[in-house]
N, C-alpha and C positions, 0 to 999 in steps of 0.2 A: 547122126546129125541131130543137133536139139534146133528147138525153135520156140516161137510160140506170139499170142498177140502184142499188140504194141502196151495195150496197159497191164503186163506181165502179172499177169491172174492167172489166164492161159498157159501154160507150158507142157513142150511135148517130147521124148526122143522117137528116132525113127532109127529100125535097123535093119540092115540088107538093102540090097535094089529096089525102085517102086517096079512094078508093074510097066509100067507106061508114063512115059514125059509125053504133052505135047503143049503146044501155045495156041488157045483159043482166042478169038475174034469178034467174040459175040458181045453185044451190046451191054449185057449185065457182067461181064467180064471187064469192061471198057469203063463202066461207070466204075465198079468197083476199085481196079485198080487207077484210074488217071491214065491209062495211057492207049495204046492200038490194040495191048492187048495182054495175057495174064499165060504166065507160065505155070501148070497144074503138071504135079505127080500123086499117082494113085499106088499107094501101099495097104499089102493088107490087112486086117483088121489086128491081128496079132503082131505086128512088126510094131505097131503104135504104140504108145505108152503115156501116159498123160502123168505129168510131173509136178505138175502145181493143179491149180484147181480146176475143177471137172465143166468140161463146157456147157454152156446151156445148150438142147437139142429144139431145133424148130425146123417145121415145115415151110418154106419159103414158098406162099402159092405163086408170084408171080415168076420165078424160076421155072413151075411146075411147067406152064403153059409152051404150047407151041411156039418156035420162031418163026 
Protein backbone atom coordinates (compact mmCIF):
# COMPACT_ATOMS: atom_id res chain seq x y z
CA UNK A 1 0.00 0.00 0.00
CA UNK A 2 1.38 3.60 -0.77
CA UNK A 3 0.23 6.61 0.96
CA UNK A 4 1.40 9.70 2.20
CA UNK A 5 0.37 13.42 3.50
CA UNK A 6 -2.09 15.59 1.74
CA UNK A 7 0.71 18.24 0.62
CA UNK A 8 2.45 15.07 -1.19
CA UNK A 9 6.15 15.98 0.30
CA UNK A 10 5.31 13.07 2.45
CA UNK A 11 5.20 9.71 0.74
CA UNK A 12 5.42 6.19 1.95
CA UNK A 13 4.94 2.20 0.74
CA UNK A 14 3.88 -0.24 3.36
CA UNK A 15 4.50 -3.99 3.00
CA UNK A 16 2.98 -7.07 4.56
CA UNK A 17 0.21 -7.02 7.45
CA UNK A 18 0.48 -4.21 10.25
CA UNK A 19 0.78 -5.50 13.37
CA UNK A 20 -2.35 -4.34 14.76
CA UNK A 21 -5.60 -2.28 13.32
CA UNK A 22 -7.67 -0.57 15.90
CA UNK A 23 -9.87 2.74 16.04
CA UNK A 24 -9.13 5.00 18.89
CA UNK A 25 -11.54 7.48 20.62
CA UNK A 26 -9.30 9.71 22.30
CA UNK A 27 -9.76 13.38 22.05
CA UNK A 28 -6.38 14.11 20.16
CA UNK A 29 -7.38 11.40 17.63
CA UNK A 30 -10.87 13.39 17.37
CA UNK A 31 -9.43 16.77 16.84
CA UNK A 32 -6.91 15.46 14.53
CA UNK A 33 -9.07 13.62 12.32
CA UNK A 34 -12.82 15.66 12.38
CA UNK A 35 -14.51 12.99 13.35
CA UNK A 36 -15.61 10.16 16.68
CA UNK A 37 -12.54 8.82 15.88
CA UNK A 38 -9.22 7.71 13.89
CA UNK A 39 -8.36 4.38 12.28
CA UNK A 40 -4.41 3.58 13.36
CA UNK A 41 -2.20 0.50 11.80
CA UNK A 42 1.04 -0.23 13.36
CA UNK A 43 3.85 -1.65 10.97
CA UNK A 44 7.20 -2.32 11.64
CA UNK A 45 9.82 -0.23 11.12
CA UNK A 46 11.32 -2.22 8.28
CA UNK A 47 8.01 -2.85 6.38
CA UNK A 48 7.99 1.24 5.95
CA UNK A 49 9.55 2.89 3.22
CA UNK A 50 9.51 6.41 2.75
CA UNK A 51 9.21 7.44 -1.00
CA UNK A 52 9.33 11.07 -1.30
CA UNK A 53 10.68 13.30 1.26
CA UNK A 54 11.72 12.35 4.69
CA UNK A 55 9.44 13.48 7.54
CA UNK A 56 10.18 15.85 10.03
CA UNK A 57 10.53 13.84 13.55
CA UNK A 58 8.91 15.78 16.79
CA UNK A 59 8.19 14.96 20.02
CA UNK A 60 4.60 15.99 20.56
CA UNK A 61 4.54 16.89 24.43
CA UNK A 62 0.94 17.24 24.61
CA UNK A 63 0.33 13.63 23.33
CA UNK A 64 3.01 12.63 25.85
CA UNK A 65 0.70 13.39 28.89
CA UNK A 66 -1.74 11.36 30.59
CA UNK A 67 -5.50 11.04 29.57
Amino acid sequence: MEGGCICRQVRYRLTGAPLIVHACHCTWCQRETGTVHAVNALYEADRVQHIGAEPERRIMRERLRAV
